[in-house]
Each structure stands twice: as C-alpha cells, then as structure tokens.
C-alpha positions as CSV (number, residue, x, y, z in Angstrom):
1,X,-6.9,-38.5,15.8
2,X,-3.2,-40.1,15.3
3,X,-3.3,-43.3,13.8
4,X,0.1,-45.5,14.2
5,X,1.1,-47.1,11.0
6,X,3.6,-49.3,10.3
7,X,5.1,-48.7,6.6
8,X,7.0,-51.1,4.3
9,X,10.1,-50.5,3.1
10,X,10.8,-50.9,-0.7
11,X,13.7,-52.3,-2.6
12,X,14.7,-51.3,-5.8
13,X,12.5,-48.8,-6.4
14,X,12.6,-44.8,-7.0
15,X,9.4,-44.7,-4.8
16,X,8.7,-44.9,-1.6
17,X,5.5,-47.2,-0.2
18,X,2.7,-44.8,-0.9
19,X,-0.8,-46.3,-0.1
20,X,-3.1,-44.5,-2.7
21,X,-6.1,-44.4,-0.3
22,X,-4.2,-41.6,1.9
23,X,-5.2,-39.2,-1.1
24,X,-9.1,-38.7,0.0
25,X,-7.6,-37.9,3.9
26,X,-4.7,-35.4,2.6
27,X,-7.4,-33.8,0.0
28,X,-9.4,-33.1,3.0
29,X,-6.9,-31.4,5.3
30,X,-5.2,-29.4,2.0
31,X,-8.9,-27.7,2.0
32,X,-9.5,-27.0,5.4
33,X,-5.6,-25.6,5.8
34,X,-7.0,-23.4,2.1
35,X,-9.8,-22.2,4.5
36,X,-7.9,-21.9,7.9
37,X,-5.4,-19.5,6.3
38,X,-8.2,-17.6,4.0
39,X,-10.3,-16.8,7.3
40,X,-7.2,-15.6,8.7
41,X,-6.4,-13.3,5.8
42,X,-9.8,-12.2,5.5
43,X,-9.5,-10.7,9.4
44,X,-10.7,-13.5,11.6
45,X,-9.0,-13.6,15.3
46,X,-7.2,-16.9,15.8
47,X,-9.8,-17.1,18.7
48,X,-12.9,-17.5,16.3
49,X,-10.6,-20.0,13.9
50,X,-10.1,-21.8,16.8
51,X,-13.3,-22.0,17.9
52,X,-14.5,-22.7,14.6
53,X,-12.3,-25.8,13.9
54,X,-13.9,-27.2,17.5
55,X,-17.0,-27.2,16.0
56,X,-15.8,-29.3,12.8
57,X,-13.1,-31.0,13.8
58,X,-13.4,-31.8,17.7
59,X,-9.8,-30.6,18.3
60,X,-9.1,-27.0,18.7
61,X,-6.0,-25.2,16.8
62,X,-3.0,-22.5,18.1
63,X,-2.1,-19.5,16.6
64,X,1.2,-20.7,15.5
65,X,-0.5,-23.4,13.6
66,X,-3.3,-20.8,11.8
67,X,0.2,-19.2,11.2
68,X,1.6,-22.0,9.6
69,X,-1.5,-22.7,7.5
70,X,-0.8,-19.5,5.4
71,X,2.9,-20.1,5.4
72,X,2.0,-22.0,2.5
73,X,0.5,-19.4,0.3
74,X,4.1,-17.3,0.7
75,X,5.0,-18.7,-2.8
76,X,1.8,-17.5,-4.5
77,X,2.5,-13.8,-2.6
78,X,6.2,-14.1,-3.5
79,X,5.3,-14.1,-7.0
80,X,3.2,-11.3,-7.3
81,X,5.6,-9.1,-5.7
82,X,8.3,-10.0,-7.7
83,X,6.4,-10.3,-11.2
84,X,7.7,-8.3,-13.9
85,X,6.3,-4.7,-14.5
86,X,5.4,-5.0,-18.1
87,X,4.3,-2.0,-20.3
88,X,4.7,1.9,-18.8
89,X,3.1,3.1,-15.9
90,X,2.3,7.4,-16.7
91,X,1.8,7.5,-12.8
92,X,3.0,6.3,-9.5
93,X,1.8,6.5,-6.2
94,X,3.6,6.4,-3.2
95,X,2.9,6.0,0.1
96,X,3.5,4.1,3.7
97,X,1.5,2.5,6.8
98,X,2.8,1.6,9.9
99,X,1.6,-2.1,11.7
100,X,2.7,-3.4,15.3
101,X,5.5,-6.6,14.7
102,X,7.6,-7.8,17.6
103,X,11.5,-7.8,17.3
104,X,14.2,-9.1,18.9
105,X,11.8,-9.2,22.0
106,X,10.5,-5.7,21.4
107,X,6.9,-4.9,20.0
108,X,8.1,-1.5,17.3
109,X,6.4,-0.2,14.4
110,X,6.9,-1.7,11.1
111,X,6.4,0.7,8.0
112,X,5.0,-1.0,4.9
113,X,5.5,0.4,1.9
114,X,3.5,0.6,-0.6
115,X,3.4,1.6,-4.8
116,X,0.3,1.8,-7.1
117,X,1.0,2.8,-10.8
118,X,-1.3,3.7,-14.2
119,X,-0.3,1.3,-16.4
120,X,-0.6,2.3,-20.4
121,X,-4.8,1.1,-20.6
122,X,-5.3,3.9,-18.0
123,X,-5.8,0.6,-15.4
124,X,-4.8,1.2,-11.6
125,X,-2.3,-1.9,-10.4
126,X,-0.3,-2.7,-7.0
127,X,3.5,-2.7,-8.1
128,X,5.3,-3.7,-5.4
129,X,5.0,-3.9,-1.1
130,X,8.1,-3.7,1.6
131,X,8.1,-4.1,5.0
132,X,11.0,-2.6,7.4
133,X,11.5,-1.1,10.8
134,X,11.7,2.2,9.6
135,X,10.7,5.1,6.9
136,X,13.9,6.3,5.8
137,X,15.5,7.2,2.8
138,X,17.6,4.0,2.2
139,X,14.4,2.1,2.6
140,X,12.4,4.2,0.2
141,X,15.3,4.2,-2.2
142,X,15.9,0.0,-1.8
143,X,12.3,-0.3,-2.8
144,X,12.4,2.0,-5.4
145,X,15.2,0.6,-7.2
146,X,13.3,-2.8,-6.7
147,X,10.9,-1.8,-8.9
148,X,13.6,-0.4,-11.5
149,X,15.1,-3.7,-11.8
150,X,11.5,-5.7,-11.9
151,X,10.5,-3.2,-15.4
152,X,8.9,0.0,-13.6
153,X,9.7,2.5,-17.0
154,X,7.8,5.5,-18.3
155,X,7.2,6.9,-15.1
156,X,6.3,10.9,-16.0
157,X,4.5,11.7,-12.6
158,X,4.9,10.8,-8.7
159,X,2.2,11.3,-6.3
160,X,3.0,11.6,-2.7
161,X,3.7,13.4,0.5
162,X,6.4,15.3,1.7
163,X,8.3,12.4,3.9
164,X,12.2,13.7,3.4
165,X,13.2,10.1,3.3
166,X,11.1,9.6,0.5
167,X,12.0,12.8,-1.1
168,X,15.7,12.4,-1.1
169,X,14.8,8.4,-2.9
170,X,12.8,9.7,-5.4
171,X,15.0,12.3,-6.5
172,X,18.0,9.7,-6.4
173,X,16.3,7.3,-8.7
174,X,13.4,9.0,-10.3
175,X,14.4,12.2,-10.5
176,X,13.4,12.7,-14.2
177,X,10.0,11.8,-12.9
178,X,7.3,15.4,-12.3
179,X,6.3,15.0,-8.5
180,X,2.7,16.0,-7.4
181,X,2.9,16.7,-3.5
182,X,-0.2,15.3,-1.9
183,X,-3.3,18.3,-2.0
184,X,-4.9,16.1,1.4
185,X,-1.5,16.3,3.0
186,X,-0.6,19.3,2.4
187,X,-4.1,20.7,3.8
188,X,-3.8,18.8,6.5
189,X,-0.4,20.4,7.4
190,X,-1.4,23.9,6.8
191,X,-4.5,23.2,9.7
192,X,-1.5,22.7,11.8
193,X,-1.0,26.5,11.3
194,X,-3.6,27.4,12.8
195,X,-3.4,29.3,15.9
196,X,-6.7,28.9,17.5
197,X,-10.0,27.3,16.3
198,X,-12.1,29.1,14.7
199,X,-9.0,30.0,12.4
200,X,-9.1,26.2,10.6
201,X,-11.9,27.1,8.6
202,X,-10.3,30.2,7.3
203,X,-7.1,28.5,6.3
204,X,-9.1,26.2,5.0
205,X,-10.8,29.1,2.0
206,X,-7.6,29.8,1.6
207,X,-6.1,26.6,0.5
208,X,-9.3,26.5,-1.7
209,X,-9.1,29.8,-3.2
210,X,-6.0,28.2,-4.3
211,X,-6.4,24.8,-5.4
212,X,-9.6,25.4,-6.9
213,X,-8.7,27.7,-10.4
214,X,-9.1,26.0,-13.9
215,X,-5.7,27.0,-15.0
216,X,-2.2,26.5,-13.2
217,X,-1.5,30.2,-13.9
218,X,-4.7,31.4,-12.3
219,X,-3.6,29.2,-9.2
220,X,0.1,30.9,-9.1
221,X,-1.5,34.1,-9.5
222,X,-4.2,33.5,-6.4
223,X,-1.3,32.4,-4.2
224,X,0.5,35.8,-4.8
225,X,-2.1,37.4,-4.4
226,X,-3.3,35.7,-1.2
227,X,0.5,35.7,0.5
228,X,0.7,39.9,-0.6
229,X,-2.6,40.5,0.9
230,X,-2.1,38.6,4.0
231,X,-5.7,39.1,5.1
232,X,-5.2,36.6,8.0
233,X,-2.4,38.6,9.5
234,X,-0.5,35.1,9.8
235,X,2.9,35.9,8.1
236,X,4.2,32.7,9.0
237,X,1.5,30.5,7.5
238,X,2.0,32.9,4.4
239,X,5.3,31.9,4.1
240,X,5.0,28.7,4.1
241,X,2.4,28.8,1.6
242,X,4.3,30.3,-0.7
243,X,7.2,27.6,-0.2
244,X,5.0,24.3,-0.3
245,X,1.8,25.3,-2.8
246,X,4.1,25.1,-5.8
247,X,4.7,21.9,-5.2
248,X,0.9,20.9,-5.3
249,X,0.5,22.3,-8.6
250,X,1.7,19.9,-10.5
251,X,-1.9,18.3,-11.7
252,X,-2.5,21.0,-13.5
253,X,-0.3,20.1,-16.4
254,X,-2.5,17.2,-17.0
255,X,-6.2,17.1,-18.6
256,X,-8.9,17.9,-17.1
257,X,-10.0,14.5,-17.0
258,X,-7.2,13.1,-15.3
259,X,-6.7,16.2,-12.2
260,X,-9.0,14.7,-9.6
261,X,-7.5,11.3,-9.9
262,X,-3.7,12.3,-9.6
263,X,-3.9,15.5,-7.1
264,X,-3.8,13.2,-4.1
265,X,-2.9,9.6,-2.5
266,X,-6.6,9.5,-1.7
267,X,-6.4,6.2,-3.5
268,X,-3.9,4.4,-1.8
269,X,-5.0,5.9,1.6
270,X,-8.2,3.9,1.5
271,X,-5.7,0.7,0.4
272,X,-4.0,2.0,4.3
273,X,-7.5,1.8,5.5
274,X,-8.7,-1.5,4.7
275,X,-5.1,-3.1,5.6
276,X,-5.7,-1.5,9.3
277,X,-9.3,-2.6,9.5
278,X,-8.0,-6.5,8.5
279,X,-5.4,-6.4,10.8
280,X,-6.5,-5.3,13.7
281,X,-7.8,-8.8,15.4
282,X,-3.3,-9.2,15.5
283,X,-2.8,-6.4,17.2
284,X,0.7,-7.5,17.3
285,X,2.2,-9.7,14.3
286,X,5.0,-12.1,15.6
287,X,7.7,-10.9,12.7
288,X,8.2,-9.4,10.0
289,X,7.7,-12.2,7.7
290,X,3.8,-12.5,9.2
291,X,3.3,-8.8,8.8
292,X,4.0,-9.0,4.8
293,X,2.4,-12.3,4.2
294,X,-1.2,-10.8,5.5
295,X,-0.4,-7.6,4.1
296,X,0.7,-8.9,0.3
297,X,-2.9,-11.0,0.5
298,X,-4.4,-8.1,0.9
299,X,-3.3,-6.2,-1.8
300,X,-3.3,-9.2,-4.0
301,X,-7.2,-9.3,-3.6
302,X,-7.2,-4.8,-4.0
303,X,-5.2,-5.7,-7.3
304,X,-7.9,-8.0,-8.9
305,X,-10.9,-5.5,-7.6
306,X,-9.3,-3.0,-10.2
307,X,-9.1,-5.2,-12.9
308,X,-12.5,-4.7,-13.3
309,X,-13.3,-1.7,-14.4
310,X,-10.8,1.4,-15.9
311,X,-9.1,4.2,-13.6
312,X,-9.0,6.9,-16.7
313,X,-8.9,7.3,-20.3
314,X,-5.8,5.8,-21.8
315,X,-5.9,8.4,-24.6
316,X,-5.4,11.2,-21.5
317,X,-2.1,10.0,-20.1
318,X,-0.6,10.0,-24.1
319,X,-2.1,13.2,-24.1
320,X,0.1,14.7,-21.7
C-alpha cells in the first residue's frame, strides 16, 4: 500500500534525493505494468486483468489504468509506423477494417487502414496503419502519401478492392502503379447478382471458367465468349462481367509462381481477422488513440511472424 515518506531536500546539487533502494520496488511494478499491458494486447478483458492482479497483488485495477499501462509502449508502436521504408516493395496491398471507438459522446465506426508490401527478398512486411472515422478518398490518399514520404518506391502492382475512395487515391498518387482488383471481392459481388438460390452456384462456374485459364488471352477470350453466349439468360450480370473482369486480370502478367499469392487480399483479410478476434473483449475502444495503440501491437507481432520464412521467389518479382 501507500507508504508516506518524507524526502530531503538537496543543496547544490544537479540531483535530487534519490534513495537507491527504491530501484528493486520500481523494477518490480515496470514488470508487472510490461505484463498488464501485454495481457491486454494479447486480448484479455480488463475484467480477467483485474481479477488477475487481485490474486497477486491484493488490490484490484480499473480499465483506465490497464489503459494507461500500455500508454507506455506508444513510443515503441510510433516507431514502427513511422520507420523508413527501405529497398522497393514489387507489390502492395491494400485494404480496411472497421472497430467500434466512441467520439465526441457517440460510439461510430472507426476504419483502420491497413498496407502490406513485397519487399525486394520476396519477404511480406506491414508498411504502415491509420485510423479515421471514415473510408474516403482523402483518407486513403493522406495515408498513401504517408508512405511516399516514409520511402514506399518501386511499387509495379496494387492489390485491392474496388472502394471508389480508394480508387480515386490510388490513381492520384500511384497511378503508374498496375492494379489487381481483388478475385474474392469481386466473386463475392457477382453472388450478389444472383436472382434466386440455386443460381449462386452457376455464377459461380462462371466466374471460374474465367479466372481459371493459364494464359491472360485465354481468360479475355472465355469472358467473350461467356457474355456472347449468355447461357444464364442474365444480361445484366453479363454486363457487368464484362465491365469488372478486366480488372481482375491483372495476375496474369506475372509468373506463374507468383499468381496465387497476388490475385487477392486473402492475406491481409486474415490480418482483419485476427485484429477482430483480439479485440473483441473492448467491444467499444474509448478513442481513437486506444483503437491504434492495440491495433499497431498487433500488427507489430504479424510483422515479425513473416520474418521468418519467405512469401515468393525474389528472382520472380525482377522477372516481371
């Protein structure tokens, strides 16, 4: 508990009274805040730290104080999203969530944004995170310049989906840059076309008799052919088709090797996945600030899971 102290003032000195056995005490609670905020990151309710620090400590602890505990990791999160972005990264990946954060007395959804790259040794990184209160294009485009200005270069192909927000950003400052629109995505929105159930899985054989050809002109020559034929007597999905497939083609200008890997944000999807699962004990973060600290630890820990091993063959993104 508190212990009253009564300290000494010193004259003529640079240094204020500072009894060295305090050292072995302040050791002790710089490791248990270490391990207050790293249960929190790793998805514990405040309830079970709480409950936990009872146990060792006697006392129980608030929310506002776990809260504060990882305050003091926002340096160490600061840094890796505003490192420099050294080398070239062949590919990027694009691609947003969207977490519960009360504002100005209102609980709204936050949309974190979030880029992976290919850097030159064919290795997957996390290049950057933003948080704001909306998806739009001068969002997209703020954290895309962001990345400019922290080294993003050599940039030859953008994976994502079809946001317009993000659309209109990338072509205002990567517009040199090929864009692969998002094979899941765009399945998923040509289900959307279908008029009753049983005709999902025939939209479905469509998208595949599309999608799955060895060569890019095979695939343009399928899709003409499918959209002539109109066997599904859906005009409307036809045209659409013809409209948005083009834009999925794009992998197959790469190798082989490389097609499965860049054809989607399946990748960063998963990344989505495991940021929902972690913070759902919040349910609701208290600002914005909160939402990126958790969500920057996250990504910190996906970062140094891919160090391990290599994401493709260096020698197929020169290739291309």
């Amino acid at each position: 508990g508190p212990v009253p102290l009564s300290v000494p003032q010193v004259r003529n000195s640079s240094k204020g009274f500072y009894p060295e056995c305090l050292e072995k005490g302040l050791r002790s609670e710089r490791a248990l805040t270490a391990t207050l905020a790293e249960m929190y990151i790793m998805g514990v309710s405040t309830r079970k730290v709480d409950a936990i620090v009872k146990k060792l400590c006697g006392e129980g602890i608030s929310s506002s104080q776990v809260s504060n505990c990882t305050k003091r990791l926002d340096e160490s999160f600061g840094k890796f999203r505003d490192r420099p972005l050294m080398g070239y990264y062949a590919v990027l990946y694009l691609d947003a969530t969207y977490l519960k954060v009360r504002s100005e007395g209102y609980v709204r959804d936050a949309c974190v944004l979030i880029a992976k790259g290919i850097n030159e040794k064919g290795e997957r990184e996390i290049l950057g995170v933003s948080v704001s209160l909306s998806e739009a294009e001068v969002h997209w485009r703020s954290f895309l310049e962001s990345l400019k200005a922290r080294g993003l270069k050599g940039v030859k192909l953008i994976v994502s989906d079809d946001h317009s927000g993000l659309k209109a950003a990338r072509l205002a400052t990567l517009n040199h840059a090929q864009w692969q629109r998002c094979y899941f995505h765009l399945h998923q929105n040509a289900q959307k076309f279908a008029r009753k159930q049983s005709e999902k899985p025939l939209i479905a054989s469509v998208m595949r008799k599309v999608f799955n050809q060895d060569k890019k002109l095979e695939a343009s020559q399928k899709l003409e052919e499918l959209v002539r034929g109109d066997k599904l007597g859906h005009p409307e999905f036809m045209k659409w088709l013809e409209l948005s497939a083009e834009e999925a083609l794009s992998y197959y200008d790469w190798p082989k090797e490389v097609r499965n890997k860049i054809r989607t944000t399946n990748p960063l999807e998963r990344v989505n996945r495991e940021i929902k699962r972690r913070t759902k004990v919040i349910g609701v973060f208290p600002n914005e600030n909160a939402c990126i600290r958790l969500v920057s630890a996250i990504l910190i820990e996906t970062d140094e899971s891919w160090k391990s091993r290599r994401y493709v063959n260096h020698y197929h993104l020169k290739k291309q």
